[in-house]
N, C-alpha and C positions, 0 to 999 in steps of 0.2 A: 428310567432311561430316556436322555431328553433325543432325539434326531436332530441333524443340523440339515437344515433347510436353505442351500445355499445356490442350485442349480434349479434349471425349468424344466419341467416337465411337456410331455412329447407333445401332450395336447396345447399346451402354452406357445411352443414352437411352429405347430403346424397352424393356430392362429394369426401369430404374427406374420409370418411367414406368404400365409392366402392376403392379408391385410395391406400386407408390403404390393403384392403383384396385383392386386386393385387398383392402384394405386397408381402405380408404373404404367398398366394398359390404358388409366385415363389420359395420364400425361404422353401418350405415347398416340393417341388418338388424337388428342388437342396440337400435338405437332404436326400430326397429317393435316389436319386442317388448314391449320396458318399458312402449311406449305401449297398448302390447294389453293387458297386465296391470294397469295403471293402470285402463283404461275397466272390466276386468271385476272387479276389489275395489272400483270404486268403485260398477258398479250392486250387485254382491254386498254392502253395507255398506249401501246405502241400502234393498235389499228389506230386508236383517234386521232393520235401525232400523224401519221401519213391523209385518213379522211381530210384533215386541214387542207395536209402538203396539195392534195388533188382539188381538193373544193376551192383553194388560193390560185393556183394555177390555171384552173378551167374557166374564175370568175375573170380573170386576168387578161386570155384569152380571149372570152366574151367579149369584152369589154372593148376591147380592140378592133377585132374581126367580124366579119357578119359570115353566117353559116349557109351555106350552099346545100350540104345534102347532111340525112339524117338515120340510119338506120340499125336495127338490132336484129340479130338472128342467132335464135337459139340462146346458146350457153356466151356470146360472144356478142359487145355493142362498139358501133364504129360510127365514130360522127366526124364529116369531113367542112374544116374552115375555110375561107377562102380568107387566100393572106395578100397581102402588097406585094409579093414577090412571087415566084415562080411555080416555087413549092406550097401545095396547101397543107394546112395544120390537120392532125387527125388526133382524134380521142380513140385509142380502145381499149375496153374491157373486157378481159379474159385472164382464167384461171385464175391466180391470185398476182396478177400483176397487168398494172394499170397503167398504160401508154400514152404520154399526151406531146405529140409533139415529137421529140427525138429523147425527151425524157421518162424513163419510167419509175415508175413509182410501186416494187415489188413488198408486198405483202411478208409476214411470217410465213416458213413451207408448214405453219399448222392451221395455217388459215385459207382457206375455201371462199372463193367471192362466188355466189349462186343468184339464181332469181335476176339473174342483169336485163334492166328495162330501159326503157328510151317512151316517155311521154309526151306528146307532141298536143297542147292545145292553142286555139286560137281562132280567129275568123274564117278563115279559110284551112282544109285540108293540105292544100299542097304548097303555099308560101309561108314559110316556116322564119323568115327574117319579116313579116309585117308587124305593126302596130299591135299590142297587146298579145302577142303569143307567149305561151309557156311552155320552157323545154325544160322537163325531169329527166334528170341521168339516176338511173337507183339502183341496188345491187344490196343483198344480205352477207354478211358477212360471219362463216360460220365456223366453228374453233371446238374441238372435243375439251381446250382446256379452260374455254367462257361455258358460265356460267348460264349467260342468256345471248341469242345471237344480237348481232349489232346492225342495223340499217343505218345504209347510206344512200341520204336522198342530194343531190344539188338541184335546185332548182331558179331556172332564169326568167327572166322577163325582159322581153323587147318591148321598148317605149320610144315613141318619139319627143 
């Protein structure tokens, strides 16, 4: 009596079967991923796109004006220009949006500007517009969905 051997067997089933969903959890994993690194180049791309917009605008300024007063407090930096006209120019930085002027320059709401500093060196402590001073504007820039956080330094130099 010969058997016809034409179906699988439970054990054959429940191999392929575990085989298949290996399989699946890798590719299912490997999509979390891309997805992860998609969301963190894309806030990372859009902070550096604005870092520019602020560091083009604040060199811009400089470049222009001579600064009168300088100050950081706390969570919160304000630097006041003195302009040709009536009204003077201000820098500040707070929570995740960045004031310069009557323009702001707001952040992603998943991005956190912390650590905001104001560096002041030079010959003198208190004439902040002399010969050879350097002013740093800095601020970390931090994102649950970056990878690694981002600093942002500008820094000036007055020269004559």
């Amino acid at each position: 009596m010969k058997l016809n051997n034409k179906g699988f067997t439970v054990v054959e089933l429940l191999a392929s079967f575990i085989l298949t969903m290996i399989i699946v959890v890798f590719l299912f994993e490997i999509v979390l991923e891309l997805r992860n690194v998609y969301i963190n180049e894309t806030v990372r791309t859009d902070t550096k796109n604005k870092n520019a917009i602020v560091s083009n605008t604040i060199n811009r300024i400089f470049a222009d004006e001579a600064i009168t007063n300088a100050s950081c407090t706390g969570s919160s930096c304000t630097i006041t220009i003195a302009s040709d006209t009536a009204h003077p120019k201000t820098i500040s930085v707070s929570g995740n949006t960045v004031t310069i002027d009557k323009q702001k320059v707001v952040y992603s709401d998943k991005v956190k500007l912390e650590n905001i500093n104001l560096t002041k060196i030079g010959p003198t402590a208190t004439d902040i517009t002399a010969d050879n001073t350097i002013i740093k504007i800095g601020y970390k820039i931090k994102s649950a969905d970056l990878n690694k956080d981002i600093d942002f330094n500008f820094i000036y130099t007055y020269l004559s």
